[in-house]
C-alpha beads as a LAMMPS data file, in Angstrom:
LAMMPS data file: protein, C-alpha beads

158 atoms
157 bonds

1 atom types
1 bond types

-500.0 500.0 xlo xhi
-500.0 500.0 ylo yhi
-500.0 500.0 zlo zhi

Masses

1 110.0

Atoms # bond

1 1 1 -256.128 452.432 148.730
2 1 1 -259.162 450.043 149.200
3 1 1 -262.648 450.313 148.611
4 1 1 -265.534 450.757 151.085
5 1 1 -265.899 447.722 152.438
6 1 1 -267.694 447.122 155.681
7 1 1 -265.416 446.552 158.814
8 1 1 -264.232 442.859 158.701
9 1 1 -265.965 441.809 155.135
10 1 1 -262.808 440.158 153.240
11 1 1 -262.114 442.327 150.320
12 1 1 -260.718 440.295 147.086
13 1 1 -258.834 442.661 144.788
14 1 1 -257.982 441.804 140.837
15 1 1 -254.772 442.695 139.147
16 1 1 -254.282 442.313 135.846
17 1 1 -251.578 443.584 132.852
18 1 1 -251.843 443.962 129.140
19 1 1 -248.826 445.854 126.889
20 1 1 -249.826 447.686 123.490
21 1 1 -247.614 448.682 120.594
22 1 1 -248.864 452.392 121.533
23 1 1 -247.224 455.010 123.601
24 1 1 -249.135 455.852 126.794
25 1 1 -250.893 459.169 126.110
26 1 1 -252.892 457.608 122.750
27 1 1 -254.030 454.528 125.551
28 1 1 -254.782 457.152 128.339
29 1 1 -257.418 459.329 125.994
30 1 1 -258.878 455.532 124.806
31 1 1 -259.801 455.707 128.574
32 1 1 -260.954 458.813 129.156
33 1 1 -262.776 459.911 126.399
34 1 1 -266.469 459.579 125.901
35 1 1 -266.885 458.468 122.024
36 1 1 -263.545 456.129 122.481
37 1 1 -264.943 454.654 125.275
38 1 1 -268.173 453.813 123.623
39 1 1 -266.113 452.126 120.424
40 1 1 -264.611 449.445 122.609
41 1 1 -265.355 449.375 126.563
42 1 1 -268.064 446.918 127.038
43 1 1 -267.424 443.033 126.272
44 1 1 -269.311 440.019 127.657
45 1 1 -271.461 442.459 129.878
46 1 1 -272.693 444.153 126.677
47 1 1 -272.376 446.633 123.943
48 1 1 -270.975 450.067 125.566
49 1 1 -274.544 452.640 124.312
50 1 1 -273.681 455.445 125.532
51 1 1 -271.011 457.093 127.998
52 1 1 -270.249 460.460 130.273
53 1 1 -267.088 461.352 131.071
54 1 1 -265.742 464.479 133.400
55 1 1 -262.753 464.192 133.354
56 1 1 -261.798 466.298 136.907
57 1 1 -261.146 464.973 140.058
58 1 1 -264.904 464.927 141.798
59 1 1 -266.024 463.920 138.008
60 1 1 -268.167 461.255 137.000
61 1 1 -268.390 459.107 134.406
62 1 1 -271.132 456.623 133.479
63 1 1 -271.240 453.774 130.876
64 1 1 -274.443 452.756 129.615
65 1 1 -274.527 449.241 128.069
66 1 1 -276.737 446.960 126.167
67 1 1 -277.115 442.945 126.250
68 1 1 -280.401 441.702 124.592
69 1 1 -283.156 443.870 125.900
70 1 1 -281.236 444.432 129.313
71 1 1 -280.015 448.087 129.507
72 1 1 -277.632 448.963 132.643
73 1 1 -274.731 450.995 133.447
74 1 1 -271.062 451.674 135.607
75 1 1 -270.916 454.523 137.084
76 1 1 -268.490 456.052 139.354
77 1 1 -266.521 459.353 140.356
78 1 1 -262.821 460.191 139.483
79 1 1 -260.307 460.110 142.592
80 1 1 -257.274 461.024 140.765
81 1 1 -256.246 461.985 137.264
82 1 1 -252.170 461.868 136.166
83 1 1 -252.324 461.943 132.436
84 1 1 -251.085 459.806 130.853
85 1 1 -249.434 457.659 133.743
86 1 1 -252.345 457.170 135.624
87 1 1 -256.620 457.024 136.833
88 1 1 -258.059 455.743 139.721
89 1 1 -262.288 455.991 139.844
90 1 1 -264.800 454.323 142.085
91 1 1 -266.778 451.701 140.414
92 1 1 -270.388 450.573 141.459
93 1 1 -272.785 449.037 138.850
94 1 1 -276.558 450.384 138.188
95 1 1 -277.824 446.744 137.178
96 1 1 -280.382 444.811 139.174
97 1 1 -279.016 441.757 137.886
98 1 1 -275.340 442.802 139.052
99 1 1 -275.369 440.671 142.682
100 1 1 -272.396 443.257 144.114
101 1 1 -273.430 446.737 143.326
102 1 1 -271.293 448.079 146.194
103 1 1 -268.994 450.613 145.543
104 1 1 -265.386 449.624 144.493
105 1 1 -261.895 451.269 143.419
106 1 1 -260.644 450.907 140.228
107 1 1 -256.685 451.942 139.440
108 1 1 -255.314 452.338 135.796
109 1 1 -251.880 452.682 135.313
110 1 1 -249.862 453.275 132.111
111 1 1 -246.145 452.378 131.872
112 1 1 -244.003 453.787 129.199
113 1 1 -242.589 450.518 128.149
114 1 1 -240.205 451.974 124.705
115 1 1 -243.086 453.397 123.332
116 1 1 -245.403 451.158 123.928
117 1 1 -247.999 450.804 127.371
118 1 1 -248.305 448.709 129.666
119 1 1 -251.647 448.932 131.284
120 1 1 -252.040 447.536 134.693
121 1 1 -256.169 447.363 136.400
122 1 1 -256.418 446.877 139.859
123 1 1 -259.834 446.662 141.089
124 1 1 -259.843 446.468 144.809
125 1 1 -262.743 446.055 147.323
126 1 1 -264.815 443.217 145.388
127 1 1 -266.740 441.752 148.149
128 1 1 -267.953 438.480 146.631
129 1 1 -266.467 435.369 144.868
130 1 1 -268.747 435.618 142.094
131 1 1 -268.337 439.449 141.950
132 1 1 -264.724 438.563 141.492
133 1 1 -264.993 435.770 138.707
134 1 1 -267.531 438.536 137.035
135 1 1 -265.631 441.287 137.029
136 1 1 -262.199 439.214 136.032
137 1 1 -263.713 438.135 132.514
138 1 1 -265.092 441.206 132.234
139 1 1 -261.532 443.338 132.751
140 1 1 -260.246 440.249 130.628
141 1 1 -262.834 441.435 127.873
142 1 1 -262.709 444.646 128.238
143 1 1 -258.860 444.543 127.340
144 1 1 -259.545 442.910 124.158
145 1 1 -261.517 445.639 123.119
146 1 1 -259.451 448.194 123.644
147 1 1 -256.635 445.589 121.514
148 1 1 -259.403 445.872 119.156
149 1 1 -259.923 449.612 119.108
150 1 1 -256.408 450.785 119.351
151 1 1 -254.713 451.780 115.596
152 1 1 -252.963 448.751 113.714
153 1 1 -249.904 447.935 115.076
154 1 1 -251.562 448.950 118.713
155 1 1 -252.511 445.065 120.234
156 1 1 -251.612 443.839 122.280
157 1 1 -247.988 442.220 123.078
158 1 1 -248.278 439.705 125.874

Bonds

1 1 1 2
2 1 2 3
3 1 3 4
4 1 4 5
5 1 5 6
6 1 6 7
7 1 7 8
8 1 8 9
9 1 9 10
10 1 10 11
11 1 11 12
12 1 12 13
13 1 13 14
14 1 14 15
15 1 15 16
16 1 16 17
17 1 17 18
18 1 18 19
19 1 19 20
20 1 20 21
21 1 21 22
22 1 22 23
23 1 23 24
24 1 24 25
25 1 25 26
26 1 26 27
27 1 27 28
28 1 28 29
29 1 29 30
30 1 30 31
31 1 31 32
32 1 32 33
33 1 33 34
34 1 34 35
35 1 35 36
36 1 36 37
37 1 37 38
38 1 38 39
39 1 39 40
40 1 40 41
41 1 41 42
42 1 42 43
43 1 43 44
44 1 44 45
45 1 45 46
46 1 46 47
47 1 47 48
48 1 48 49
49 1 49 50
50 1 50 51
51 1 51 52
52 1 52 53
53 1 53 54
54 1 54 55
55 1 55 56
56 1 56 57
57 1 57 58
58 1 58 59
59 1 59 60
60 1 60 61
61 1 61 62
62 1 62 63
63 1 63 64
64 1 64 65
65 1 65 66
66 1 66 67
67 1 67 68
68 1 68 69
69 1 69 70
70 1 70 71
71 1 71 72
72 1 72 73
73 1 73 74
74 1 74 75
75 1 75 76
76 1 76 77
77 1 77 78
78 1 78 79
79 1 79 80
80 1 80 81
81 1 81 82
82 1 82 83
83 1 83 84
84 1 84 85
85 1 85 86
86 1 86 87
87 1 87 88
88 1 88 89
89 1 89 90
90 1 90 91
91 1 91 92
92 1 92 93
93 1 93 94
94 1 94 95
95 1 95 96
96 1 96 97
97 1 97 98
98 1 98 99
99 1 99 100
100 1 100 101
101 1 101 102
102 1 102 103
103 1 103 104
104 1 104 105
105 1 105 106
106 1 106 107
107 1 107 108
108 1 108 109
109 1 109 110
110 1 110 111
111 1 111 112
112 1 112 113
113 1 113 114
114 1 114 115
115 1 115 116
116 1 116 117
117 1 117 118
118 1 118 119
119 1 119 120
120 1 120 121
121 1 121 122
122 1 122 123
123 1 123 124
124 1 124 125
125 1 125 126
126 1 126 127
127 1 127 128
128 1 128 129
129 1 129 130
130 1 130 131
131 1 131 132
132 1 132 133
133 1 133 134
134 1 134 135
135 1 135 136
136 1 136 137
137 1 137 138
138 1 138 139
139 1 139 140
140 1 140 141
141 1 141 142
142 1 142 143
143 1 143 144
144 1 144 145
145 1 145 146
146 1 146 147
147 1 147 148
148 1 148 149
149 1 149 150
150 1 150 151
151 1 151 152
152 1 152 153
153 1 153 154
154 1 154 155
155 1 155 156
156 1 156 157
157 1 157 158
């Protein structure tokens, strides 16, 4: 699946893979559930304020975060929904300093690995080298947080 893109734009798409010392349905709800989200989604984009999530096919979601005195959010709508193995949600950001606010596809997969996850992002449809760079420290971030947030023992293993 790729994102809208116009016709002939080259589309740059990010993959990246952290494992956690937790099995896949306690990583899946860290994903997909409002308060969790808001204890450890955000990183060098800001502090995670506030966040929406319903969780249905059609559903939205919406993250509202905080750096300095600069307030913006993610938003996006759910596309498909396999707990725990999988999510895949459109991504467009509501910042005026964000240079590619197009909309994008973001997959999340979770792989039983022995009781632990591996959880692979791919984020397809990024239009823009710097859009790219952005959003790889950010996924790169955002992964430490959820290291952070998951219960001791849960970081991550790679």
């Amino acid at each position: 699946m790729t994102g809208p893109v116009p016709a002939g734009a080259p589309a740059r798409t990010i993959k990246l893979r952290r494992t956690f010392a937790c099995p896949p349905r306690e990583v899946f709800d860290a994903w997909t559930d409002a308060d969790a989200l808001v204890a450890w989604f955000g990183g060098k984009v800001g502090k995670t304020v506030s966040a929406a999530v319903d969780l249905q096919v059609g559903g939205g979601y919406r993250l509202t975060m905080q750096r300095g005195l600069e307030v913006g959010a993610v938003e996006g709508v759910y596309l498909e929904i396999e707990p725990p193995e999988r999510l895949v949600f459109t991504w467009r950001w509501d910042r005026p300093e964000i240079e590619d606010r197009r909309e994008s596809v973001v997959t999340v997969e979770f792989h039983d690995r022995d009781g632990a996850t591996e959880v692979e992002i791919t984020h397809e449809g990024i239009k823009t080298e710097s859009s790219f760079a952005f959003h790889v420290g950010g996924w790169t971030t955002v992964l430490g947080g959820l290291e952070q947030y998951l219960p001791a023992g849960g970081g991550g293993l790679d």
